[in-house]
DSSP file (Angstrom, degrees, kcal/mol; ACC not computed):
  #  RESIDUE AA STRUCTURE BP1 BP2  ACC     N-H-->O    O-->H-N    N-H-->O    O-->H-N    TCO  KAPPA ALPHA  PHI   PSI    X-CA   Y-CA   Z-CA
    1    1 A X              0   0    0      0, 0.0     2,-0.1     0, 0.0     0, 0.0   0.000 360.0 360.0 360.0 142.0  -67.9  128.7   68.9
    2    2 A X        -     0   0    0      1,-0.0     2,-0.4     3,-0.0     3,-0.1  -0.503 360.0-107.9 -86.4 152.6  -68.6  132.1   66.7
    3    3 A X        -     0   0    0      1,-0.2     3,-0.1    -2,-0.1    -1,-0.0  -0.844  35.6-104.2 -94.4 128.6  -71.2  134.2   67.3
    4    4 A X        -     0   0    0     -2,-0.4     2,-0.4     1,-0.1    -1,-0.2  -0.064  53.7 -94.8 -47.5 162.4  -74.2  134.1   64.6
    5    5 A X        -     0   0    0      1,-0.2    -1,-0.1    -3,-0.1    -3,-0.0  -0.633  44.0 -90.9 -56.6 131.9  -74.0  137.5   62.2
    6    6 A X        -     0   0    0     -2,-0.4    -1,-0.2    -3,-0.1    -3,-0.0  -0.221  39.0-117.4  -7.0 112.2  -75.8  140.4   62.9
    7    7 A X        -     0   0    0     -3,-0.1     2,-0.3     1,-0.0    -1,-0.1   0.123  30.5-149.7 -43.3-165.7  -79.2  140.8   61.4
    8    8 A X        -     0   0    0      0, 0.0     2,-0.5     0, 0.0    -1,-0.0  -0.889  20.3-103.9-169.0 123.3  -79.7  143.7   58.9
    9    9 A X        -     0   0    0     -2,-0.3     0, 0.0     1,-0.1     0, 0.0  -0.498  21.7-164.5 -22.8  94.0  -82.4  145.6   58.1
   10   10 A X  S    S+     0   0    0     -2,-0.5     2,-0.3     2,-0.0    -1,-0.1   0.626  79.1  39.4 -82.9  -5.4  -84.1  144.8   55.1
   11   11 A X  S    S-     0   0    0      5,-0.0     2,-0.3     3,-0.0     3,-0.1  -0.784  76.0-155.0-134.5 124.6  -86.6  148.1   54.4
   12   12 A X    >>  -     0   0    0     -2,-0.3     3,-1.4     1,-0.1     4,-0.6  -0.847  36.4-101.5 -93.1 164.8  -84.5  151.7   55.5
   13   13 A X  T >4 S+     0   0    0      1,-0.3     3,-2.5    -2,-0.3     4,-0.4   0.754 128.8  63.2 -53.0 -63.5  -86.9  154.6   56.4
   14   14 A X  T >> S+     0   0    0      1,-0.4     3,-2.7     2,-0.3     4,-0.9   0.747 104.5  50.7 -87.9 -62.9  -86.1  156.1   52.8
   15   15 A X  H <> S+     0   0    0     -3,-1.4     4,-2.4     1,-0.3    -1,-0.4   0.797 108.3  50.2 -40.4 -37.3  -88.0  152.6   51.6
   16   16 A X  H << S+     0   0    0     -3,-2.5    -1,-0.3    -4,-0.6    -2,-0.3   0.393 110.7  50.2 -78.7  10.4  -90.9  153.2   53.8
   17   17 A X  H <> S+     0   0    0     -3,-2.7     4,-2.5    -4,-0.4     3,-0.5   0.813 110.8  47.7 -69.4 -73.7  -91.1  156.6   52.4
   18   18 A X  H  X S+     0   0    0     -4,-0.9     4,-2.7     1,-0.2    -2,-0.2   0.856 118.6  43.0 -28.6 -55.4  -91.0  155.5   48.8
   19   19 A X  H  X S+     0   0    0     -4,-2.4     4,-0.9    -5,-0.3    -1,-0.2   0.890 111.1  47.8 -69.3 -26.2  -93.5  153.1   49.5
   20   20 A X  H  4 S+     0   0    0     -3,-0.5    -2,-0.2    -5,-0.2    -1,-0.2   0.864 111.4  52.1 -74.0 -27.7  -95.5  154.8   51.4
   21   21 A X  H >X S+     0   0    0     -4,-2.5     3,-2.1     2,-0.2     4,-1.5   0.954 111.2  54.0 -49.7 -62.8  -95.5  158.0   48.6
   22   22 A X  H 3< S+     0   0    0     -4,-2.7     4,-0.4     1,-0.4    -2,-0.2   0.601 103.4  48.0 -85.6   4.8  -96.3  155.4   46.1
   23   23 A X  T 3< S+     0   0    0     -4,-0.9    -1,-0.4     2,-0.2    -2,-0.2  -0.035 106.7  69.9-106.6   9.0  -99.7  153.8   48.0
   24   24 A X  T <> S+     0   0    0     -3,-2.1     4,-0.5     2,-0.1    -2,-0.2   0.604 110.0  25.9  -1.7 -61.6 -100.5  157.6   48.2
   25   25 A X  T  < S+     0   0    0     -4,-1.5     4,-0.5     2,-0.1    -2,-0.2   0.800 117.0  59.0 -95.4 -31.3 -101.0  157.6   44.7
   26   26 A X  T  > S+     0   0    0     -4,-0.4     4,-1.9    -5,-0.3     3,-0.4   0.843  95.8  75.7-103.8 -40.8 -102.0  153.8   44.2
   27   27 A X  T >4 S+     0   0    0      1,-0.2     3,-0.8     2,-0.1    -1,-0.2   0.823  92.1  46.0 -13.7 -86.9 -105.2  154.6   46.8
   28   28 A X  G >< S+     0   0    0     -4,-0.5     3,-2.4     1,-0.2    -1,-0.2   0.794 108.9  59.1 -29.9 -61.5 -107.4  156.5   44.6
   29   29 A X  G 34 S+     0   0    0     -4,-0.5     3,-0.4    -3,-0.4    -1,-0.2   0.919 117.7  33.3 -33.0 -60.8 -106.8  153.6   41.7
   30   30 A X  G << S+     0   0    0     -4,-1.9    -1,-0.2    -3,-0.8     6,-0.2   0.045  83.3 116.7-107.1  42.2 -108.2  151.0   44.2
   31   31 A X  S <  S+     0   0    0     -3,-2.4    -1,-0.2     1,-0.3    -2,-0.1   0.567  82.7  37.1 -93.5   9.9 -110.7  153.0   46.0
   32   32 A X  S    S+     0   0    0     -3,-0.4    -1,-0.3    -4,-0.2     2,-0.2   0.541  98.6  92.8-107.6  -6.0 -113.6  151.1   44.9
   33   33 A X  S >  S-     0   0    0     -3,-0.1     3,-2.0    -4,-0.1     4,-0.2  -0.510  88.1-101.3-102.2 132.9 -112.0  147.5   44.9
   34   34 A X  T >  S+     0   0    0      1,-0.2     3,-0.7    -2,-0.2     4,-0.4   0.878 121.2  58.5 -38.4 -43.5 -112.1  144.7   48.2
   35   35 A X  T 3> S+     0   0    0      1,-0.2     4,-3.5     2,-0.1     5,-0.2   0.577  73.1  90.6 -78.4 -10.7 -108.7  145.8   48.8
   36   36 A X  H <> S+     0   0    0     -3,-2.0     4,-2.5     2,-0.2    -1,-0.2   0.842  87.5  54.1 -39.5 -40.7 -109.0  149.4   49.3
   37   37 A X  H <> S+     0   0    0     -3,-0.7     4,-1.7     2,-0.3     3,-0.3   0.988 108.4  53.3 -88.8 -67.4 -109.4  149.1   52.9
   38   38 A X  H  > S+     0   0    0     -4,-0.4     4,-1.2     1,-0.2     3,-0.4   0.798 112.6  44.9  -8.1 -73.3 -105.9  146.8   53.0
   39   39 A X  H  X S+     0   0    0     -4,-3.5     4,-0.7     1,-0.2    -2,-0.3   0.752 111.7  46.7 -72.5 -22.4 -104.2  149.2   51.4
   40   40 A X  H >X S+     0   0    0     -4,-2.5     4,-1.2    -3,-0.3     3,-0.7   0.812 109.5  54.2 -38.4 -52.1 -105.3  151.8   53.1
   41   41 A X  H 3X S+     0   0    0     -4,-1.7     4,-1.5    -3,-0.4    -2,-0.2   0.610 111.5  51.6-105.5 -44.0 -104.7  149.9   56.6
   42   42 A X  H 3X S+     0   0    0     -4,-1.2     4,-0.9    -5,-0.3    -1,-0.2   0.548  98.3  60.1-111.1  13.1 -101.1  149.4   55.4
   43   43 A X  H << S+     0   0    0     -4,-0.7     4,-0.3    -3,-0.7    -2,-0.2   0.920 106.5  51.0 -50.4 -62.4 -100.3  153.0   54.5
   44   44 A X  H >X S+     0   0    0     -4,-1.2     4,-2.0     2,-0.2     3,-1.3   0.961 107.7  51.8 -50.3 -60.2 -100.9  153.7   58.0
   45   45 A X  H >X S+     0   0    0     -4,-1.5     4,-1.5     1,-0.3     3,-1.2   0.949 109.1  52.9 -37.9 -58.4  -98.6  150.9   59.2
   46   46 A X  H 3X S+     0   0    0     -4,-0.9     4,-0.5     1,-0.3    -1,-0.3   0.585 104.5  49.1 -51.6 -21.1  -96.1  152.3   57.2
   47   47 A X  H <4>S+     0   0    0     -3,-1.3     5,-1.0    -4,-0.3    -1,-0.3   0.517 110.9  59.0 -98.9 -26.0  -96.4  155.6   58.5
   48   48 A X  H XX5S+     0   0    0     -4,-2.0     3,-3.8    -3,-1.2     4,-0.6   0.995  98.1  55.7 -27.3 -90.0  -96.2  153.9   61.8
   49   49 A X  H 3<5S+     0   0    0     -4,-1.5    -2,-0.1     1,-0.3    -3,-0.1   0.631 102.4  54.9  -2.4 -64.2  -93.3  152.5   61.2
   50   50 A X  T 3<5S-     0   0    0     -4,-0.5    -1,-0.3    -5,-0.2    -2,-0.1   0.388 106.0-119.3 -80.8   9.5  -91.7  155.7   60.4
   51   51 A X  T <45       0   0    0     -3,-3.8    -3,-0.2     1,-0.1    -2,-0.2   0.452 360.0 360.0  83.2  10.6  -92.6  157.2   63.6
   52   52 A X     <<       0   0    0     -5,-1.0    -4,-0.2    -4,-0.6    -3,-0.1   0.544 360.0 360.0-108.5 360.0  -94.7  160.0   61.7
């Protein structure tokens, strides 16, 4: 029997930078909107993520 493949990463750090850079900018846009908080909420994850 074979052993299943190796996952993979689908995001590297340099994608949670880019994304996180660009919900930087995208904040302000949707700071009055139900979703502000969201995006906010997943900036911080994202910055999680990246250990910072």
């Amino acid at each position: 029997m074979t052993e299943p493949a190796r996952s993979r990463a689908v995001l590297s750090s340099e994608d949670f930078k880019l994304l996180r850079k660009a919900l930087e900018h995208y904040l302000p846009t949707v700071a009055d909107s139900e979703d502000s908080k969201k995006f906010a909420r997943l900036y911080h994850r994202l910055g999680s993520a990246m250990g910072s």
